[in-house]
N, C-alpha and C positions, 0 to 999 in steps of 0.2 A: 504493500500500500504506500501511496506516494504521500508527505506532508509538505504541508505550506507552513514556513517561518521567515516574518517581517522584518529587517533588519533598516532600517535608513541611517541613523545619526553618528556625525563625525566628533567624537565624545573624548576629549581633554579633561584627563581627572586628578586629584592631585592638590597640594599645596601650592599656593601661588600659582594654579592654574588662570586666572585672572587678566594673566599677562599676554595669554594666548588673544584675549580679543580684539586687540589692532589690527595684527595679521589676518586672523578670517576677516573683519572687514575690510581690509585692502583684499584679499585673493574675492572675496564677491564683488568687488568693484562698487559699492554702497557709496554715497556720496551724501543720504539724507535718511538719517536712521529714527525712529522712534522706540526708546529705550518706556519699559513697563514696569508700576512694580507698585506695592502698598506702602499707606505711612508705616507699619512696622520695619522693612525694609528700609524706610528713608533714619527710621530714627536709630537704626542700628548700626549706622555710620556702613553700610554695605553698599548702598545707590552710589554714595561718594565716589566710592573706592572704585566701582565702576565706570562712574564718570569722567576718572580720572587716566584710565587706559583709553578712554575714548578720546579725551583729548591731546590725547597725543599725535594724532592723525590731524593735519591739515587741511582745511579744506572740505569739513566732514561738518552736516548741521544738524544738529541732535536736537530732535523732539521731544519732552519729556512728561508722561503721564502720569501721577504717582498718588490719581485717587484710586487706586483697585479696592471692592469692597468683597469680604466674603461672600462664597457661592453668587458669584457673578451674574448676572441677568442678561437677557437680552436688550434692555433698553442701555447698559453699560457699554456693551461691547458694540451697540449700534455711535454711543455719545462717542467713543473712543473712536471709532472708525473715521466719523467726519472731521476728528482732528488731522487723524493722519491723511486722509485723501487731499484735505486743503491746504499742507504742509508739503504735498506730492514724496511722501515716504517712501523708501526703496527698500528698508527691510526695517524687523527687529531684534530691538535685544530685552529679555522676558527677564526678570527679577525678582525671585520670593518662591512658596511656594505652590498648590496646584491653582488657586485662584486668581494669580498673576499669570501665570502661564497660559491657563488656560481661557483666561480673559486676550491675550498676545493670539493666542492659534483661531478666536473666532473673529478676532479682526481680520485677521488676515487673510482668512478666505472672503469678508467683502471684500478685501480690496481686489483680489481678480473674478471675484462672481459676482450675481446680482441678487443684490438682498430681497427680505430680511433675512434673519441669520436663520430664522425658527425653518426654515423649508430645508435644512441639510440636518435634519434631525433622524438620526437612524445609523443606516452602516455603507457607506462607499457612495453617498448624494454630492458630493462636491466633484464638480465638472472640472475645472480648472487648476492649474498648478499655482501654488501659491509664492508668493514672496520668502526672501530667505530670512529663518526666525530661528534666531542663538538664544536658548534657554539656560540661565544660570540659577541654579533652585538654589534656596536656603533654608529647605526643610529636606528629609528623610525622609517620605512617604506617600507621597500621592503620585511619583513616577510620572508626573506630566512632562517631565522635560524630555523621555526618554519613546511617548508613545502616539499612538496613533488619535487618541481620545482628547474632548474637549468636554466638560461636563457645565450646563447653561441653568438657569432659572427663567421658566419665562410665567413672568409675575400674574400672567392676565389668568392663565389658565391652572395656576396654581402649582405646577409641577416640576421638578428638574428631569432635564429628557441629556442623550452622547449625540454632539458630532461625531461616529466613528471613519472615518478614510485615513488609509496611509498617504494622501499629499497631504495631510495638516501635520506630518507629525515634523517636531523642530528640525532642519537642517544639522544644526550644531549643539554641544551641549559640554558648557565648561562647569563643571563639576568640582568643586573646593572647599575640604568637609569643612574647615574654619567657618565658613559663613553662618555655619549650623552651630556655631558656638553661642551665639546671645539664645537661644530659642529657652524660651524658659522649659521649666521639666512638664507642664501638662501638655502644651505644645508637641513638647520630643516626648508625650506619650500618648500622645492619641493618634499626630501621623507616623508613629510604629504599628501602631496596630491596626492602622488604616493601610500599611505594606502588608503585615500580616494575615489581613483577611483578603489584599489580594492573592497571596502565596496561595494562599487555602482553597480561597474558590474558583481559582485559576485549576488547580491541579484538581480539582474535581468535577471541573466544569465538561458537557458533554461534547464540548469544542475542542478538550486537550488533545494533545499525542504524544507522543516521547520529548520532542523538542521541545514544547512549551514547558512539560512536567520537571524536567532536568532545573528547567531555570526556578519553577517556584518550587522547589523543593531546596533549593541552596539558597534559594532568598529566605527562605519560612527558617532555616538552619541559623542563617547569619542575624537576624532577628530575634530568636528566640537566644540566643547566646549573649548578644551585644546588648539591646531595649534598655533593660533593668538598669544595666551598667550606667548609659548616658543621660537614662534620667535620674539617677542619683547622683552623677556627676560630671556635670555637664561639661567642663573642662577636661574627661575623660579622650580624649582626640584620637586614641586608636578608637574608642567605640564609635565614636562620631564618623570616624571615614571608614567603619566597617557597614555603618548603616547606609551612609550614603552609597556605599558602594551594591550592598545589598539590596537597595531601593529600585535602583538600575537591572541591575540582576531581573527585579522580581518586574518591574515594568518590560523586559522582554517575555517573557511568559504571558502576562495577563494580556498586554496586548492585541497577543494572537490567539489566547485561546476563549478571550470573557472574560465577565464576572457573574454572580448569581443572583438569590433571593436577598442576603444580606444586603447588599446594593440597593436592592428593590423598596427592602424598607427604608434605607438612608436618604435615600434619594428624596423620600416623601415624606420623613423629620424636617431633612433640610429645606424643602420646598416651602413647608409651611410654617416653621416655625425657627429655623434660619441654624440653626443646631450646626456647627462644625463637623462635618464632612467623618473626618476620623472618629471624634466622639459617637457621630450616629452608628457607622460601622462596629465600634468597637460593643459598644452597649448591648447590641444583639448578635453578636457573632456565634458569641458561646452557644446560644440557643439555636441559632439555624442549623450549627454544625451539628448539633444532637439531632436536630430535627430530618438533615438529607442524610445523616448516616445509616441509615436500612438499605438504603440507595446507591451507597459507594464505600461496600467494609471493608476492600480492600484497598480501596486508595485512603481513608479513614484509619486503618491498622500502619501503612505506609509513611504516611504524617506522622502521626504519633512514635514508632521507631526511631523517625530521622529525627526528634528533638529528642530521645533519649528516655522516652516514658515505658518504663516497664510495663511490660505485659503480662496477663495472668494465665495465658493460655484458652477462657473463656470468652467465645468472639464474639457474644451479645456483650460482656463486658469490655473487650477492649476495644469495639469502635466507637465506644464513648467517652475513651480516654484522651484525647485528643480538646472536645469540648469542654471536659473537667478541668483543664489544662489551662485550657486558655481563656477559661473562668476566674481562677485561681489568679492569673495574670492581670485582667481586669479591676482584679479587688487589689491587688498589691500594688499597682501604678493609677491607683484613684481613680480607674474610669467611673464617671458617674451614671444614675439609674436613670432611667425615663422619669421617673417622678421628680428626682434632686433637678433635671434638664427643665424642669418645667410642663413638663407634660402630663393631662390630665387622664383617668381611667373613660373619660366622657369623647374624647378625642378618638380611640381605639376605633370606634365604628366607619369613620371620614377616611382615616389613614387608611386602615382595611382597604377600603374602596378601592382609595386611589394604590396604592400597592400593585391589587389585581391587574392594571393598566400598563405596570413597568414590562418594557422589552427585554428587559436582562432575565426574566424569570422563565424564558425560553433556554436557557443556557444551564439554568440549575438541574442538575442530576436527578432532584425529585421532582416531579411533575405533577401534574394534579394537585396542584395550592390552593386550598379554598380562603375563604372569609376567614372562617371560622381557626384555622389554622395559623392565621398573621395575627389574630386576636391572642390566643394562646402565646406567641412567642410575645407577642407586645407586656402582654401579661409578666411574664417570666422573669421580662427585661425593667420592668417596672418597680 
């Protein structure tokens, strides 16, 4: 049997990898760049430091956007876009982590297709090639810099929906764990385990094959080893450039094989109630993963081996060692409940709803998801 694996980006990784961005923009011949990225970003003296490789280039006019708001909208990336087209932008450079980035990749297919942005929602809708966009993350975990996905808000209709095609995914991608040093520790623990539920749903997803599996099983590895470490100590710099390294890793895998039901429900915290991306993922992971494990014991027994969790011999008990796991993980890196989030037991019926609507839940292992069943885990998580 033949498999498809995605590969695009030209990825410079490394300490004072920073230095590489004059050169890629002299070798794309850019002459009017629009650089992306949030006030955290800006307050963390990292925009600078970027700004400062940029101008060392002559002759070079740099755009600079630097409201990015969580889980990005469509009215964001439409306001961002009409800067850059009236500035006649040639390329970007993306800053922060998957909200800045991923705010960068939905510009940039307006600038060579015809809006609005909401019509390429789905998997391979974008026509046209886009401009060249150099993504420098400053988190560990949402692998935007490395993949084909764009994830939007679009406020009218309540829901977050993926750009998926391989021409949005970034050209270039300078990767320097340093940047990851200010992140405070809820930060550096929610997008770890926003990598981690890719690792997981990725290799269980009904899209994987060998290729994809290889990568989210060394990402879910270098995760489950490193996490703990860098949010206890965030000066800790081998875990830091073990994550980021790992984050990469795990965005070649997910990429190309999906994601699942977890997604399904983040998507639709975040849509409505604005919930941080990783926090949503991580809150309900434990539970989904108990919940498609009937479905997948042996990639379930699999996971669980490669981080080192003893087994008992008993396969109704060991494919649920895995979501015990990474239960246990959640409570010891503070992830918080649906309730502590702000979320009410009154809420559960709306979400349910819209949940049933997400496209990713074609990708999860178990199929046949009812109401009733998204209620249950919302439950769980609550």
């Amino acid at each position: 049997m033949a498999y498809s694996f995605f590969v695009h980006t030209d990825l410079t990784f490394g300490k004072d990898a920073v230095q590489a961005l004059p050169k890629i923009v002299e070798r794309e011949g850019l002459k009017r760049v629009m650089v992306i990225y949030d006030a955290g970003v800006k307050a963390a003296g990292i925009a600078k430091k970027v700004l400062q490789e940029l101008n060392k280039l002559s002759g070079l006019t740099v755009t600079v956007f630097d409201g990015v708001e969580p889980n990005p909208s469509n009215e964001l990336a439409e306001k961002i876009y009409g800067i850059a087209k009236a500035e006649e932008v040639q390329g970007f450079v993306a800053i922060g982590g998957g909200s800045s980035i991923d705010s960068a990749k939905a510009v940039n297919v307006l600038m060579t297709n015809e809006g609005p942005i909401g019509q390429y929602g789905g998997i391979g809708m974008v026509n046209n090639t886009v401009l060249p966009l150099i993504a420098i993350p400053t988190t560990a975990g949402t692998s935007s810099e490395i993949t084909n996905v764009t994830a939007l808000t679009d406020t009218k209709a309540v829901c977050k929906y993926v750009v998926i095609d391989n021409k949005i995914t970034p050209k270039y991608v300078i990767a320097d764990p340093e940047f990851t040093r200010t992140m405070p520790k809820s930060v550096t623990a929610a997008t770890g385990m926003d990598a981690i539920t890719h690792a997981v749903e990725s290799y269980i997803s009904n899209m994987s094959n060998p290729l994809t599996k290889y990568n989210s099983l060394q990402g879910l590895k270098i995760f489950h080893r490193n996490l703990k470490k860098a949010v206890e100590n965030g000066d800790d710099m081998e875990a830091r450039e073990q994550m980021m390294l790992g984050c990469i890793i795990t965005g070649f895998g997910f990429s190309n094989a999906n994601l699942g039901f977890v997604h399904g429900i983040a998507h639709t915290l975040s849509a409505h109630f604005g919930l941080p991306h990783g926090m949503a993922n991580a809150c309900v992971l434990p539970y989904v993963m108990a919940y498609n494990a009937p479905c997948c014991k042996a990639e379930m027994i699999e996971l669980a081996k490669a981080i080192d969790i003893p087994m008992t011999g008993n396969e109704d008990e060991d494919i649920l060692a895995l979501s015990k796991e990474l239960l246990n993980m959640t409570k010891a890196l503070g992830i918080k409940t649906l309730s502590e989030q702000g979320i009410k037991e009154s809420d559960f019926d709306m979400l349910a709803e819209d949940v049933l609507k997400e496209p990713v839940l074609n990708f999860n292992p178990r199929q046949g998801i009812t109401k009733d069943d998204i209620i249950s885990i919302l439950k769980q998580a609550y």
